[in-house]
Structure formats: structure tokens, C-alpha cells
C-alpha positions as CSV (number, residue, x, y, z in Angstrom):
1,X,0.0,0.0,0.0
2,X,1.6,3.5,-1.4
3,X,2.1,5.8,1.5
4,X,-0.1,8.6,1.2
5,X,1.8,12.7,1.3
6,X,0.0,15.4,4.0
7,X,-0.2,18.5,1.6
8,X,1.1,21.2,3.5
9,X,-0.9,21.9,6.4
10,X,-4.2,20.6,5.4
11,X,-6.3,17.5,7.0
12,X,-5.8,16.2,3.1
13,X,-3.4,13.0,2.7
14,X,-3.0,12.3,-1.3
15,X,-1.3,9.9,-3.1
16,X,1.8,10.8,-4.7
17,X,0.9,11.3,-8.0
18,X,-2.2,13.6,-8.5
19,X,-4.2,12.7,-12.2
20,X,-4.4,15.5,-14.5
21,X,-8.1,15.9,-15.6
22,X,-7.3,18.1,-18.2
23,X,-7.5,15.6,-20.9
24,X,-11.1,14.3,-19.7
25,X,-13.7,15.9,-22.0
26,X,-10.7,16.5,-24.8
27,X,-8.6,13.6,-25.8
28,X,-10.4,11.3,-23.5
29,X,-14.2,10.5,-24.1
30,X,-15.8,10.0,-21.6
31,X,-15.9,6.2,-21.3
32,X,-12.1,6.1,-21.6
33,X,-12.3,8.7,-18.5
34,X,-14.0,6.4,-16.8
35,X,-11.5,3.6,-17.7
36,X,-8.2,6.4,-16.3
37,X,-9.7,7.2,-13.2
38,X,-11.3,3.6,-12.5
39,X,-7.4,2.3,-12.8
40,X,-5.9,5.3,-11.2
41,X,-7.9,4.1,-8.5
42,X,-7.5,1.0,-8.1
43,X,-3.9,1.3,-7.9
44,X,-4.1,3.6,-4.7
45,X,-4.8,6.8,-6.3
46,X,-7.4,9.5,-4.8
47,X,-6.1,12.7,-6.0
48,X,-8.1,14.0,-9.2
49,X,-6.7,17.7,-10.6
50,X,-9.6,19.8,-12.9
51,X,-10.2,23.3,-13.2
52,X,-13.8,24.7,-14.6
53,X,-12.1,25.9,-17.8
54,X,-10.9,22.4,-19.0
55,X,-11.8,22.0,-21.6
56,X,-13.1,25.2,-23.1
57,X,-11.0,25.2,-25.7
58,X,-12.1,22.5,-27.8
59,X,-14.4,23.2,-30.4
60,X,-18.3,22.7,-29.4
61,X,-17.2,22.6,-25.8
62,X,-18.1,25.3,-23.6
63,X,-15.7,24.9,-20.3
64,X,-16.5,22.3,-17.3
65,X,-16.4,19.3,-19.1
66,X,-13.5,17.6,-17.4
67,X,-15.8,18.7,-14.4
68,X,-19.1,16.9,-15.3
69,X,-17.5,14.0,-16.4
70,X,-15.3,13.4,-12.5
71,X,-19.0,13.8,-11.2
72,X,-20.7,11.4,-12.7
73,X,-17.7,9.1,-12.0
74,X,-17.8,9.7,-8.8
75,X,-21.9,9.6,-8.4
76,X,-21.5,6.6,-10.3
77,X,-18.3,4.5,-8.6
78,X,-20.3,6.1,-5.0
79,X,-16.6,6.9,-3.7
80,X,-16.7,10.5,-2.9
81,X,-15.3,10.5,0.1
82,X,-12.2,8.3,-0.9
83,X,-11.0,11.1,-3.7
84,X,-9.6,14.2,-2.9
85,X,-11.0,16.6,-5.6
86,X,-8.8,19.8,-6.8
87,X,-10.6,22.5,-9.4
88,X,-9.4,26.3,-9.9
89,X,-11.3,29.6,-10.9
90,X,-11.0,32.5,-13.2
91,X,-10.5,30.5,-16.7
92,X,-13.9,29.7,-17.6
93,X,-15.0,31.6,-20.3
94,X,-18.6,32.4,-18.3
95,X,-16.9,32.8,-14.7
96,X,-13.7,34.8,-15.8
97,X,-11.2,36.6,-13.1
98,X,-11.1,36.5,-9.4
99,X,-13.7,39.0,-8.5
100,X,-15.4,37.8,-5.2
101,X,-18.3,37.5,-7.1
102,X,-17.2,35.6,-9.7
103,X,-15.3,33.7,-7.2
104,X,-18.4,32.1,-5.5
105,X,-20.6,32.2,-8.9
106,X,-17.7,29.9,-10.5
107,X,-17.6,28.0,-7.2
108,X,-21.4,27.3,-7.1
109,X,-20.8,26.2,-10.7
110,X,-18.2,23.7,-10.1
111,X,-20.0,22.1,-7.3
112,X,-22.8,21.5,-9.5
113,X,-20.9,19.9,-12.4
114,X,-19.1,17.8,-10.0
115,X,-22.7,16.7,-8.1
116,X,-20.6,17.0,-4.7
117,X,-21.0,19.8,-1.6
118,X,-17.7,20.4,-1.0
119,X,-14.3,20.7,-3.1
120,X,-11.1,19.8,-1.3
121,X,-8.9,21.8,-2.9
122,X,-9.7,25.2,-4.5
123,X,-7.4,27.0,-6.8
124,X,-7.2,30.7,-7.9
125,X,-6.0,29.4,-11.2
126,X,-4.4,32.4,-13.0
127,X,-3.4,35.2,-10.7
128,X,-5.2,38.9,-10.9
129,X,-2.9,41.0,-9.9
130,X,-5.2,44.1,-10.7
131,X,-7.5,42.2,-7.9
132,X,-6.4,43.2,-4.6
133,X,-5.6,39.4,-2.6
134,X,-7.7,41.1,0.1
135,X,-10.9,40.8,-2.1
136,X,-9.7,37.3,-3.6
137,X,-9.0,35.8,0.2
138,X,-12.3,37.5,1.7
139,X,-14.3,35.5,-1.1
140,X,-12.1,32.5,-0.5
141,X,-12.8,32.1,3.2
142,X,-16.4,32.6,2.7
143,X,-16.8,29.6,0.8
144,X,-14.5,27.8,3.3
145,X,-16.9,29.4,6.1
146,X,-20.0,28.0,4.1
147,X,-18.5,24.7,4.2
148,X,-18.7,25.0,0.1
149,X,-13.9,24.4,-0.2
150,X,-12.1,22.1,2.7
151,X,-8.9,24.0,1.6
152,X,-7.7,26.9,-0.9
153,X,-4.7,27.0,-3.1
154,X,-2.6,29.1,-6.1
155,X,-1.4,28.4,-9.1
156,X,0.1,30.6,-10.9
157,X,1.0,33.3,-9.0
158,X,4.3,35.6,-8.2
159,X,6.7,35.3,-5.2
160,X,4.9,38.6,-4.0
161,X,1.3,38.0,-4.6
162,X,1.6,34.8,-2.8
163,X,3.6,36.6,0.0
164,X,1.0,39.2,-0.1
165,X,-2.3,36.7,0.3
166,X,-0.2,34.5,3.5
167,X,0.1,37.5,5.2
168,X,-3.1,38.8,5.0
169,X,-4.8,35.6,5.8
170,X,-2.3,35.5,8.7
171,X,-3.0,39.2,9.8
172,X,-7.0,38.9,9.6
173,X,-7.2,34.9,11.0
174,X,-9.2,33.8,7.5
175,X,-8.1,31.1,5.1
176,X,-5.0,30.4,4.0
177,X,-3.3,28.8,1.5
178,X,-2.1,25.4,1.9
179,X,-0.7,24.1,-1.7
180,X,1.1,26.1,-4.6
181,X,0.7,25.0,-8.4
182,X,3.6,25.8,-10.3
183,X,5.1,25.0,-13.5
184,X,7.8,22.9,-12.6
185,X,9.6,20.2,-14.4
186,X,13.3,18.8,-15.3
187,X,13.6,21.4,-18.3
188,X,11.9,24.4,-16.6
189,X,13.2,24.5,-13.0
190,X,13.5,28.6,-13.1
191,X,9.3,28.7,-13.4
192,X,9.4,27.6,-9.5
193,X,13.0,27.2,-7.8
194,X,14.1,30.9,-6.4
195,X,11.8,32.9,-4.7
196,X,8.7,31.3,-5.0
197,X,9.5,28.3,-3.8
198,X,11.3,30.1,-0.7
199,X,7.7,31.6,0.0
200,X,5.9,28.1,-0.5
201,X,8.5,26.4,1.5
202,X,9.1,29.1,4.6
203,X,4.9,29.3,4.3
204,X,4.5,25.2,4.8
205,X,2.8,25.2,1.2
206,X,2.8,21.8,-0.8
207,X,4.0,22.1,-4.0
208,X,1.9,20.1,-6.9
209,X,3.8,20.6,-10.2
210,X,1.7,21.0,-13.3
211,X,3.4,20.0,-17.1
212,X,5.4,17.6,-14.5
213,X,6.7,15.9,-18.1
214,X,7.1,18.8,-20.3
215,X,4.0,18.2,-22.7
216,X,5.5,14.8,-22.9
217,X,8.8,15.3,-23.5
218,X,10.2,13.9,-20.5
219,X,8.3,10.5,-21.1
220,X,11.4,9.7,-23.5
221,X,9.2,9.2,-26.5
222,X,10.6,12.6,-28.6
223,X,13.7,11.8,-30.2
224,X,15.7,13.2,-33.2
225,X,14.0,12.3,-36.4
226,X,11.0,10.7,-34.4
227,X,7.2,12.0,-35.2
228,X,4.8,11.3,-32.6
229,X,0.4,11.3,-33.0
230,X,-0.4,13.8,-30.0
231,X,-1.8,17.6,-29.6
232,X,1.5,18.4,-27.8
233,X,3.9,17.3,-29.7
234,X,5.3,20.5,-31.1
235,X,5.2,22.3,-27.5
236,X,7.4,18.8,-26.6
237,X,9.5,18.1,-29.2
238,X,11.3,22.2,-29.3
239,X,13.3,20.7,-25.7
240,X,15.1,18.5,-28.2
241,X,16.8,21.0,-29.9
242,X,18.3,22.8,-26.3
243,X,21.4,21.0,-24.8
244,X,19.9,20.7,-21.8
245,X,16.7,19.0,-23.0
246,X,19.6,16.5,-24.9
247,X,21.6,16.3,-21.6
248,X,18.3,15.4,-19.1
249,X,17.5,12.8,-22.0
250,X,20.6,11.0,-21.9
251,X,20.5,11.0,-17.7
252,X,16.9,9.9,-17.8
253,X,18.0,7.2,-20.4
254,X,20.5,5.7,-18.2
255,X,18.8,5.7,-14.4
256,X,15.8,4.5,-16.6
257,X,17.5,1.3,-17.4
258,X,19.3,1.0,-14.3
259,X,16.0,1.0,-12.6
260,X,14.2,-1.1,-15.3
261,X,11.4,1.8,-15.3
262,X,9.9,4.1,-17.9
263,X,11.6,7.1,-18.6
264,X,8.7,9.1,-17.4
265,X,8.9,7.7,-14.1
266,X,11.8,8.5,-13.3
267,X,11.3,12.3,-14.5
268,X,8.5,12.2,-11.9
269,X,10.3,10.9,-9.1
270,X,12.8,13.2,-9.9
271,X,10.3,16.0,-9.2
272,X,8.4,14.1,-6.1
273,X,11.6,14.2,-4.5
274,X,12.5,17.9,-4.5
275,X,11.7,20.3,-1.5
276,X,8.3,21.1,-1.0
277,X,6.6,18.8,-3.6
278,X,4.1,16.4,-2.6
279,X,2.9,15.4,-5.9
280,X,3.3,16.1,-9.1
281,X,0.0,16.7,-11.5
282,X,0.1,14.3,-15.1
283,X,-2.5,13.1,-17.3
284,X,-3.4,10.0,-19.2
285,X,-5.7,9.8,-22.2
286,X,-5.4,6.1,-22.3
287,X,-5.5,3.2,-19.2
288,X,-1.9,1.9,-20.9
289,X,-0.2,5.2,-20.2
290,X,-0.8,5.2,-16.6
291,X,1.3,2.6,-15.2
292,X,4.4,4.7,-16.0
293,X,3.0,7.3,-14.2
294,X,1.8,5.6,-11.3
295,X,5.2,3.8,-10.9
296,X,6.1,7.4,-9.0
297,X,4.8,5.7,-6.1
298,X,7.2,2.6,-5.9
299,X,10.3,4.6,-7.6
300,X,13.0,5.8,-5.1
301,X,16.2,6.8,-7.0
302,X,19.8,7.0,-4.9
303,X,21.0,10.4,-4.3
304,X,23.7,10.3,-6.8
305,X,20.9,9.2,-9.0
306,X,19.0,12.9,-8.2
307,X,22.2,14.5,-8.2
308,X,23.0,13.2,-11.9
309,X,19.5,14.4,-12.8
310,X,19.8,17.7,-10.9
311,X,22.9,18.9,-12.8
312,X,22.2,17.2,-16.2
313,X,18.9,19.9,-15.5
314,X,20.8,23.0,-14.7
């Protein structure tokens, strides 16, 4: 039985890889949804990641279909309480920003997509900075107060914003923030280490890492003169043509088959390993590409194996 990860300094224990809902509604219908998060479950998983806007930009969708389909999953599996459900505001193209109106409309939305009462973990999912955090918090801690959000959360967000919110939560006693979403992978390290992860980490924040494998790139299946069938593959395949994206390749490659584990794996316990992090966000749009990513669980590399990877990444 994988060990389940206390995120930050919430009640909420998750396993260590969170599923990416984003393809649900998108490259996943919704019966092969079904099939993801039916494995992803039996294997020990119970930490689901949506956001209302997925996936509103698909044509003849309209935002909130990752949503509906995790609730009738859920109303139809009858496990709510075993699965810790994340969703973010201010991307759906009907409940846009992080007014506190829009805040709780867009909350009251997602609840009802997701046929639940509660959502565990709330996200501000694109920063407002024109918003003051004052008016984003206040709404926040009214739908924890209303019993509507367990916890809330950021995503992306700067050092100072996120300084800016703890403190005023701190100063006024009203929810806080207990998990940061950044952008943070083997080939984009500079989109989290530095100041913001000094905030999330001297704030007791969790860390769950979105793009944890690079649009796919770090699953090892871009390689010179290679052409791979997927939406991302041009947003993967430009790390091939950096050094560094070349050098993290070849170190994957070779604590890969040391390990006898996917590639991807081992990117992701790379990343479940680093300070602050309790479990990085991927997707799958098929059942077969889940047991690389679930292997996270069972993976623990040798420091000089996260050393090689650390510096090959730098």
C-alpha cells in the first residue's frame, strides 16, 4: 500500500501522484475517463486535478467538461469520500477573473458539475494582480466558512502575490493557503526554484507541479527524427533542440535502465523528491499510459541518481 503525502498543512493526505483531468472531455471521451480514473484508482490513487475551464477550448465545448464528467464518475463509482477533488477559478469563459463575485458564482458552478458539496482543494488558477488578494482571500474564506472548499490554493502566481495573500490571511485569521501549483519540471526549474519556492516552502505550502513531463517530452518518446500522434507534440519536441533538454535525456535514459522503469517515471520521481513537492500533477488519455506514471509511487532513486539528474537539469 503506497504511503499517502500530507499536503502542507491541510487535514488532506494524497497519493503521490495527482491525475491530470485536463484531458477528460478532450482527448479522453468520456468512457475512456472512466477507464483512467477507475485504474488510477485501483492502484491507490485518490487525488483527481480539474479546473472549470478544461476544456473550453475544444471546439463545441463550452468549459467544465473535465468537471461533469469526474462527477458522474464519482456519483456513479459512489466513492466521494475516498477522492480528494482539486478544481481552480478565473478561466472559464462564463466565470472569468477573481472578483469575489465571480469567485463564488464559479464556485457554485463547479459544485454543480461535479454533483458533490464540497471541493477539497480550491485554486485561484491564473493570478489577478489588478484584484487586490484582500478581495480574492475574503471570497475564499467565505466559501471555506460556508462549508462550500475544505482548503484553498494558487497556481500561478508571483513570489509577491503569494507573500501578499499568507500574510493577510495570517494578519486577519481567514483562510489560508495550503498548496502552490507551479510549472515545474526537469527542463523548466527557473518557473518555481528561487523565490517562489522560498515563500511556498518558509509558508508550509505543498507544491503540486503541473506540465510535471514537459508536454511529454520527458516520457522519452521525442527523439531526433521521431514523429509522434499527439496535440503536444510541437510544444514537446522544441526541448530537443536545447542542450539541456539532450543532456536530461541521456541522464533519464541511463537511471531509466538502471531502474528497469519508464523514462517518465523516473522524471516524476525526480520531481516528487524535491523540497516542497508532494505530488506532481500528469495526465493520461489512455488506461496503458498510466502505469508509467503511477510507478512514481514505488520509484526511489539513490541520491547520486538525483544528483545526476539535478545537474544534467541545470
Amino acid at each position: 500500500m503506497t504511503a499517502l503525502r500530507k499536503l502542507g498543512s491541510s487535514d488532506l493526505e494524497v497519493f503521490p501522484l495527482a491525475l491530470g483531468g485536463n484531458v477528460f472531455g478532450w482527448t479522453a471521451d468520456e468512457a475512456t475517463s472512466f477507464a483512467v480514473l477507475d485504474a488510477y484508482t485501483a492502484a491507490g490513487g485518490n487525488f483527481v486535478d480539474t479546473a472549470d475551464a478544461y476544456s473550453a477550448w475544444v471546439d463545441g465545448n463550452q468549459g467544465g467538461e473535465s468537471e461533469t464528467i469526474i462527477g458522474k464518475w464519482v456519483k456513479a463509482r459512489g466513492n466521494r469520500d475516498d477522492v480528494v477533488i482539486a478544481t481552480k477559478v478565473s478561466q472559464h469563459p462564463e466565470y472569468r477573473g477573481l472578483s469575489a463575485a465571480n469567485i463564488k458564482a464559479a464556485a457554485d458552478a463547479s459544485l454543480r458539475r461535479l454533483g458533490t458539496d464540497r471541493i477539497d482543494l480550491y485554486y485561484t488558477h491564473y493570478d489577478q494582480p489588478e484584484v487586490p488578494v484582500e478581495e480574492i482571500i475574503g471570497a475564499l474564506d467565505e466559501l471555506v466558512q460556508a462549508g462550500k472548499v475544505r482548503h484553498i490554493a494558487a497556481s500561478n502566481i508571483s513570489a509577491e502575490r503569494l507573500r501578499a495573500s499568507l500574510e493577510f490571511s495570517d494578519r486577519e485569521g481567514l483562510a489560508r493557503y495550503v498548496a502552490l501549483q507551479p510549472h515545474y519540471n526537469l527542463v523548466s526549474r527557473d518557473t518555481y526554484e528561487g523565490e517562489l519556492q522560498d515563500v511556498a516552502d518558509r509558508a508550509g505550502l505543498a507544491a503540486v507541479p503541473y506540465y510535471a513531463l514537459a508536454s511529454g517530452f520527458l516520457t522519452g518518446k521525442y527523439r531526433p527524427g521521431t514523429t509522434v500522434d499527439s496535440p503536444r507534440a510541437g510544444g514537446a519536441a522544441r526541448y530537443l533542440e536545447s542542450e539541456r533538454g539532450r543532456r536530461v535525456l541521456a541522464a533519464l535514459d541511463e537511471i531509466a535502465a538502471a531502474h528497469d522503469a519508464p523514462v517518465a517515471t523516473v522524471a516524476l520521481a525526480w520531481l516528487a523528491a524535491r523540497p516542497t513537492v508532494a505530488a506532481p500533477i500528469a495526465s493520461a488519455r489512455t488506461v496503458d499510459q498510466l502505469p508509467a506514471l503511477l510507478g512514481v509511487a514505488d520509484l526511489k532513486l539513490t541520491e547520486a541518481e538525483l544528483t545526476r539528474l539535478t545537474e544534467a537539469s541545470a
